[in-house]
Phi, psi and omega in degrees: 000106183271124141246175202228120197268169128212163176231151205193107198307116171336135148134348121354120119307154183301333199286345222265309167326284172311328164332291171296319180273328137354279200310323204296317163296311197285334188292340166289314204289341197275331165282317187244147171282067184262144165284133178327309193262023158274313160297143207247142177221142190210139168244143184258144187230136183235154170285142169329322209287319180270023173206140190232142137272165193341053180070070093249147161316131164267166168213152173306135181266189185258149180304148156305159158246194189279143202294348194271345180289285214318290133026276189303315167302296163332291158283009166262329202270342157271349150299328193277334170081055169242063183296006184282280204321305167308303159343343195263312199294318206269113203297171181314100181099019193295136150260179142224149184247120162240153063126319195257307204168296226309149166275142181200164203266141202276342159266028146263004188310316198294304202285308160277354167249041179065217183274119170274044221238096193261124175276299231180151191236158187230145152236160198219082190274158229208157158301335161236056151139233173240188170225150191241075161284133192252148162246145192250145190324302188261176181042142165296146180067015168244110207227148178225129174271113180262179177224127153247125168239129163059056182050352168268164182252096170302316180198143185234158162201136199251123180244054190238203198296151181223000000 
């Protein structure tokens, strides 16, 4: 039964905890053949007051979100046809791939795939961030790979009509 200890400075919502504690499982389960409800997991938590980096006080920086709000923000905003707003999602240099090879500018997704109407998302966490498959209501194979780092959408590659 592995458990996993962390510590972590007061002020973490609670969703943003269950997060961490969620990952901090899956990141064993990804290494060790442990059963899901054999791990143990514990966040430790100290008040700022009780804790210095080099002799100075901390405060919690704010959480990341998650690769799938990003994702999700992403396609509504580009449903909404706000590419300013979908633009805040895409990290510096985001590409997208379809289907064939082709590079294609990633706020144009709406004019070759249609309806961005994602039945369900799978997440993955990586050594450099997360990996996101969103799946769409219609047509078979039609799944888009997002790489999310740092809130942001690094690369996408799309395996739908193209």
């Amino acid at each position: 039964m592995p458990v996993v200890q962390m510590t972590v400075i007061e002020g973490y919502d609670d969703a943003t905890k269950a997060r961490l504690l969620k990952g901090m499982t899956h990141v064993v389960l990804s290494v060790m053949a442990a059963k899901p409800d054999g791990v143990v997991t514990m966040l430790n938590e100290v008040k700022a007051s009780s804790y210095a980096r080099g002799g100075v006080s901390r405060v919690p920086g704010p959480p990341l979100p998650s690769g799938m709000e990003v994702v999700r923000e992403f396609s509504r905003a580009l449903s909404g046809a706000d590419r300013a707003r979908a633009a805040q999602y895409l990290g510096e240099g985001c590409t997208c791939t379809d289907g064939g090879g082709m590079e294609r500018n990633p706020l144009n997704m709406p004019e070759w795939l249609g309806e961005l109407d994602y039945a369900d998302f799978d997440e993955a966490l990586t050594e450099d961030g997360t990996v996101v498959y969103a799946r769409r209501q219609r047509g078979v194979g039609s799944v888009e790979r997002f790489h999310v780092r740092h809130g942001r959408i690094m690369d996408i590659q799309s395996w739908g009509r193209s």
